[in-house]
C-alpha positions in Angstrom: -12.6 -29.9 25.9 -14.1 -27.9 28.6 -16.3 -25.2 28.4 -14.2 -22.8 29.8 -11.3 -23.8 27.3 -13.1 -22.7 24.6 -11.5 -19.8 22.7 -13.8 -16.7 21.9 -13.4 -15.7 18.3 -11.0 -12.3 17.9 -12.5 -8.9 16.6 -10.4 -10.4 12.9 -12.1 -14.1 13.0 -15.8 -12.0 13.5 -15.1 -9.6 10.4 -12.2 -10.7 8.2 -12.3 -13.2 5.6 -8.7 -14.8 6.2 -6.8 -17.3 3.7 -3.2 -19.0 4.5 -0.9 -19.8 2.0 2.7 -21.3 2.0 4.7 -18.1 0.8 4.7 -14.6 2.3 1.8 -11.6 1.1 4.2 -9.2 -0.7 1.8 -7.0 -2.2 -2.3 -6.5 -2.1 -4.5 -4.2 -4.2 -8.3 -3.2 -4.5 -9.5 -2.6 -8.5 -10.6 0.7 -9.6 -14.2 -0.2 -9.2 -13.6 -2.0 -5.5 -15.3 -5.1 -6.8 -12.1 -7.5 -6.2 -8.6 -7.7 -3.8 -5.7 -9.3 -5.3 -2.5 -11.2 -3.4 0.8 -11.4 -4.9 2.7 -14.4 -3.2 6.7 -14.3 -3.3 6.7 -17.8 -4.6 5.2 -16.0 -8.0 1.6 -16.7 -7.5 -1.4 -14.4 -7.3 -4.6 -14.6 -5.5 -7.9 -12.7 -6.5 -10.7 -12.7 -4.4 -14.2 -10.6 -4.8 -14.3 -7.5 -2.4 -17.7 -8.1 -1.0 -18.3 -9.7 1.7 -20.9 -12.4 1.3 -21.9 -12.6 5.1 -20.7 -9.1 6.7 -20.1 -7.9 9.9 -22.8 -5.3 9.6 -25.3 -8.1 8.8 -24.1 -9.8 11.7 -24.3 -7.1 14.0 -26.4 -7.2 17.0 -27.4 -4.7 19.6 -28.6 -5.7 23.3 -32.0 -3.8 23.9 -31.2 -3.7 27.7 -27.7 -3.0 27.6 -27.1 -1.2 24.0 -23.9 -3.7 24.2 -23.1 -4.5 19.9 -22.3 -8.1 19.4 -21.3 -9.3 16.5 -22.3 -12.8 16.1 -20.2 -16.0 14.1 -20.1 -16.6 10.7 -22.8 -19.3 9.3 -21.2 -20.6 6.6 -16.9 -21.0 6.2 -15.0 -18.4 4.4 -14.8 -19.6 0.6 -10.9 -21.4 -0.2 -9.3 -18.7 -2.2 -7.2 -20.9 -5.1 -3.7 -18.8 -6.1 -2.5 -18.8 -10.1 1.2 -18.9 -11.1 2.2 -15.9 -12.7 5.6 -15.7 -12.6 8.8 -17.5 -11.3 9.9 -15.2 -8.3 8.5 -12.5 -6.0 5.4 -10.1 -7.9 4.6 -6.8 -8.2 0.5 -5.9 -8.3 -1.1 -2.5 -8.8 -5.0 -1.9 -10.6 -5.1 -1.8 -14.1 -7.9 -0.7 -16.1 -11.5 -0.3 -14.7 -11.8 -3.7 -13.2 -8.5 -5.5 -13.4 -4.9 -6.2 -12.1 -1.8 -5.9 -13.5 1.4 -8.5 -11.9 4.7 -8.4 -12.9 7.8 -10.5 -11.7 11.4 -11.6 -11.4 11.6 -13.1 -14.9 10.1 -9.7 -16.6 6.4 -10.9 -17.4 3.4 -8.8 -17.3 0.6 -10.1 -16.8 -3.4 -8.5 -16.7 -5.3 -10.2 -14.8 -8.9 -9.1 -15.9 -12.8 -8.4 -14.6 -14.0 -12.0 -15.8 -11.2 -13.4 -14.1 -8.9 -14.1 -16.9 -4.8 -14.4 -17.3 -2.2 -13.9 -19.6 1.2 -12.5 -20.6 1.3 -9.5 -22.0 2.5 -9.9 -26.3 5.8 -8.2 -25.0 7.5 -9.1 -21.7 10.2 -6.9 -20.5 14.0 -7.0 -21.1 14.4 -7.8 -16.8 13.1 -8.0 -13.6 9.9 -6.0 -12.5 11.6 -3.4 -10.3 8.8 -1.2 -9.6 5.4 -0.8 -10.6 2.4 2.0 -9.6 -1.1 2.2 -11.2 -2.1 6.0 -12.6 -5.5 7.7 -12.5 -7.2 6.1 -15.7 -6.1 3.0 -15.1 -3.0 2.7 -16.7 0.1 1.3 -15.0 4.2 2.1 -15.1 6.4 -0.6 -14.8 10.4 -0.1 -14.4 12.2 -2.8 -15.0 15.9 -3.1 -17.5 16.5 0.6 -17.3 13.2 1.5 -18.6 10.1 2.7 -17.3 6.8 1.3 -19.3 3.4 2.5 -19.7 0.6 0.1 -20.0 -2.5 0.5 -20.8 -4.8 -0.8 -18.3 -7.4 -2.1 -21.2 -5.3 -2.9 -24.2 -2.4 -4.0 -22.5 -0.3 -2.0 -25.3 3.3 -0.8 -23.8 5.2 2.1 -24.6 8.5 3.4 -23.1 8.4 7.0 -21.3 11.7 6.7 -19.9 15.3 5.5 -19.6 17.3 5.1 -16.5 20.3 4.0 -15.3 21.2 1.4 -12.3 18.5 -0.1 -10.3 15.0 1.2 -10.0 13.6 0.9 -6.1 10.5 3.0 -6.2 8.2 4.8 -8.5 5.7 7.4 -7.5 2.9 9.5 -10.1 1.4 12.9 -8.8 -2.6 12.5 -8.8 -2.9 13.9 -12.1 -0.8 11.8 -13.6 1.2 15.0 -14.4 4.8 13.8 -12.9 6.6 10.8 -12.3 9.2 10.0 -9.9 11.4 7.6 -10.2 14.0 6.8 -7.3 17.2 4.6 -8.2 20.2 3.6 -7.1 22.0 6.4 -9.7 19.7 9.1 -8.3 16.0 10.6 -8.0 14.2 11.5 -11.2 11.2 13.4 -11.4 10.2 13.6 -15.1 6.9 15.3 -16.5 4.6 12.6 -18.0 2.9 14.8 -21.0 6.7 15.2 -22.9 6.2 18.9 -22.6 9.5 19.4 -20.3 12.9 17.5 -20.2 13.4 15.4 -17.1 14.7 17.2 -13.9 18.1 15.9 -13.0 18.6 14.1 -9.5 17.6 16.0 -6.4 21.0 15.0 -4.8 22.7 11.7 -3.9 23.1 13.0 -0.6 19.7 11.9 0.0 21.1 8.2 -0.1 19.1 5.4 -0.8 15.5 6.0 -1.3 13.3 3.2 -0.5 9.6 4.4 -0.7 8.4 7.3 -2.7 4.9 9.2 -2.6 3.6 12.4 -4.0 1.1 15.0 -2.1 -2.1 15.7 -3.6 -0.7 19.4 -4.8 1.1 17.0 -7.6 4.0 19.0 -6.4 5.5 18.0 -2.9 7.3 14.6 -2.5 8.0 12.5 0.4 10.9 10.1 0.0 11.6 7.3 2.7 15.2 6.9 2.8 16.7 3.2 3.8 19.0 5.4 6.2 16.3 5.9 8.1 14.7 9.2 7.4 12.1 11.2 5.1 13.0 14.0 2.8 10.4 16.6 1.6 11.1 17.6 -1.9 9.7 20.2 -4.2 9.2 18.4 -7.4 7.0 21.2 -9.6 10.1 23.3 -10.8 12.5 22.5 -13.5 15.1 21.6 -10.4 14.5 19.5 -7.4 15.2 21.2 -4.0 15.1 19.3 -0.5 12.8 21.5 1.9 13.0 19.5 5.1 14.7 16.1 6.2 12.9 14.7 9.0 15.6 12.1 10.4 15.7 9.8 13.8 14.3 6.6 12.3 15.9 3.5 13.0 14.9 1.3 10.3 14.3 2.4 6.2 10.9 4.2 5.9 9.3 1.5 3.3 5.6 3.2 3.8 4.0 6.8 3.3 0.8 7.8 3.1 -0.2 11.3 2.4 -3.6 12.6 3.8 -6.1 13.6 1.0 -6.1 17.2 2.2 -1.7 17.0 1.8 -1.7 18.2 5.2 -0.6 15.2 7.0 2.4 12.6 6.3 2.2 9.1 7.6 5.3 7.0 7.9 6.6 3.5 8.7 10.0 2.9 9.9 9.5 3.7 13.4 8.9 2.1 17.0 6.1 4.2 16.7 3.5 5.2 14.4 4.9 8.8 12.6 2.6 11.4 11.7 3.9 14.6 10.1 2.0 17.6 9.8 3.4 19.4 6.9 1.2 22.1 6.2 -0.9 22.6 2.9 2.3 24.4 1.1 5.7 24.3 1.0 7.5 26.8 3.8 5.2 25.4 6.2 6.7 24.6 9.5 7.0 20.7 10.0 6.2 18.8 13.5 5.2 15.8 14.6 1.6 14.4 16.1 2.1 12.2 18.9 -0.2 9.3 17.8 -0.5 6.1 18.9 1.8 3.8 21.5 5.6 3.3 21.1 6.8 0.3 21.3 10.0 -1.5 20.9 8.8 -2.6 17.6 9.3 -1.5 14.1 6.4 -0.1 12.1 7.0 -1.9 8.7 3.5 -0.1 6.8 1.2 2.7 7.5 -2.4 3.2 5.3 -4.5 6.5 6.2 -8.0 6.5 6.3 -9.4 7.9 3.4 -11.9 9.8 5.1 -11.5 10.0 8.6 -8.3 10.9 10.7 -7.3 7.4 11.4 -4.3 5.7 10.2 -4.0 1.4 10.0 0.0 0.4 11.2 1.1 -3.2 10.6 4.0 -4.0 13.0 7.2 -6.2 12.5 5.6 -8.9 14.8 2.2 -9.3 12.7 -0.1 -7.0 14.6 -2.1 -4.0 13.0 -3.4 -1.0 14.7 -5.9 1.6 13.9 -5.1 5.1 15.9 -7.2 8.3 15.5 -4.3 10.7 14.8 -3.1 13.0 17.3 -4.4 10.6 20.3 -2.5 7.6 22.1 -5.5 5.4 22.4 -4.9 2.7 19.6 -7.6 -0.5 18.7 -5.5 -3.8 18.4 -7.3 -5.0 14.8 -4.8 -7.6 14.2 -3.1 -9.4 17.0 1.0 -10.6 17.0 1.4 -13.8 14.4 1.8 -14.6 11.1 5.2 -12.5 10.1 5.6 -9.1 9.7 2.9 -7.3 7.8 3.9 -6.4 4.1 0.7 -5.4 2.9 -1.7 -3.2 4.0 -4.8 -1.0 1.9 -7.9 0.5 2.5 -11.1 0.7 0.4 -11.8 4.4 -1.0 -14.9 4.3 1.3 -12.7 3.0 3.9 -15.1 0.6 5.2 -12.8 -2.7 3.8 -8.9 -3.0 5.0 -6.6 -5.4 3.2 -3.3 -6.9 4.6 -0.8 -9.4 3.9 1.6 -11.0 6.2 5.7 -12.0 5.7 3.8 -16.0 7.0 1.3 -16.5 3.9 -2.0 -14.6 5.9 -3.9 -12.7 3.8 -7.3 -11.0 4.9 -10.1 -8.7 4.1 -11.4 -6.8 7.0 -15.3 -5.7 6.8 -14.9 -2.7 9.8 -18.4 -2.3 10.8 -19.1 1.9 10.7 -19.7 2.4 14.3 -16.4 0.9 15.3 -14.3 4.3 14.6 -16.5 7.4 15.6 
């Protein structure tokens, strides 16, 4: 091979530490303490890998003295194989559990904790179904619906406990910040019931609102975003004893699977779009609702959306594979993932937001090491 046919290594071969595997990335997490990433396969298999990056981009990071051009130079050394465990027989679920572990659940109704030391097993009382839905709470505990009923379990005992019954099929759940409310979207209705037992359960908001596909709460505990598999987002008011709809932000042409809430509640970011969606909704309710041109649009769906946890930047993973980081409000977007590999399923940042993780619907899985003076 000539020189000239040589390939130069993308922005992701220079700071990612990338793994293949023969089943689509359905889900990826980051444990409480950031120490580790897990992968849940949809062949039933899950992948744990340590969050640190043993040769990082910032190590490798050079800057001309002439020029002030940054470089980043090759890795020395290959990326470590990353080994997946069976788990279940179908499709899991993933969320943190605890201070330093996972928690997976699949189609045949196991749970399993995956711990700090790297050790596996079923939990002493598998579930009556299918793992519908699963979200971790602040503490480090974890809900699980599945069967009609939603589960706590705790994150270091692994002791479960029903909080709640429900009927038909459970697509999403969503806990305030607090851990004061839980939502729980089926296909009988939306349920928003208050986790301390002090208050009965609200009834459903309205079946008008249709199917709802991705649920997240604000971090006033007390507004709700619901993607809607129509195509659509509805703004709820969840902290009185009746839920009310407040806006319905429609024009999507594919279910809205993704939302991210800014840590200040005053911005919305959605998937579902040929465009990246970013709502500014105020830091109440009865504030006016618009959107913020960000990004490019593109005949392309947005499948996932992660928001920056400190800086106004949001991460979109496309239909085709790719990921983009836009600084919201601004068109200008950095291509962080190029098209391949399936759409993107997965998609996280690190609380520090120096690490991104991402899955792919073609078995790619990565952890991205974003050096600091890339977004200023």
């Amino acid at each position: 091979m000539h020189a000239a046919e040589i390939e130069a290594p993308s922005f992701l071969d220079l700071t990612a530490r990338q793994w293949r595997f023969d089943a689509a990335v359905t889900a990826c997490a980051f444990d409480a303490g950031e120490k580790r990433v897990a992968f849940a396969l949809a062949d039933g298999r899950l992948a744990v890998t340590p969050a640190a990056d043993a040769e990082p981009a910032a190590a490798r990071r050079r800057t001309a003295a002439d020029s002030g051009r940054v470089t980043i130079s090759p890795r020395r050394r290959p990326v470590p194989p990353l080994a997946p465990f069976a788990v279940d027989d179908g499709p899991l679920d993933l969320a943190a559990a605890g201070p330093d572990g996972f928690l997976a659940g699949g189609a045949a109704g196991s749970l399993v904790r995956i711990t700090g030391a790297g050790l596996h097993g079923a939990l002493a009382t598998p579930l009556a179904g299918p793992v519908e839905a699963m979200t971790a709470i602040a503490g480090g505990d974890v809900l699980v619906a599945a069967a009609g009923l939603v589960v706590r379990c705790d994150g270091r005992s692994g002791m479960v406990r029903t909080i709640l019954h429900y009927d038909g099929r459970a697509a999403a759940l969503a806990v305030s910040p607090a851990a004061a409310r839980l939502a729980t979207a089926t296909d009988a209705g939306l349920v928003v019931t208050v986790l301390d037992g002090t208050e009965d359960a609200a009834p459903a908001a309205d079946r008008l609102l249709g199917d709802v596909a991705a649920l997240a709460f604000a971090p006033d505990g007390r507004r709700l975003a619901a993607g809607l598999s129509e195509g659509g987002v509805a703004l709820i008011d969840a902290g009185g004893p009746r839920l009310a709809v407040t806006a319905r932000l429609g024009n999507y042409p594919a279910p809205v699977r993704s939302l991210a809430w800014s840590r200040d509640g005053r911005r919305l970011a959605t998937g579902g779009a040929f465009r990246t969606i970013v709502w500014d909704v105020g830091a109440a309710e009865g504030t006016p609702v618009h959107a913020i041109e960000t990004g490019q649009p593109r005949f392309l769906v947005t499948g996932r959306v992660a928001l920056h946890p400190h800086r106004p930047l949001v991460a979109a993973g496309l239909e085709n594979g790719a990921i983009v980081v836009a600084e919201i409000g601004r068109r200008d977007e950095f291509l962080l993932k190029a098209p391949g590999d399936g759409a993107v399923l997965a998609l996280a940042w690190s609380s520090d937001g120096s690490t991104l993780a991402f899955g792919t619907e073609g078995g790619l899985a990565a952890v991205v090491g974003l050096p600091q003076h890339l977004f200023k």
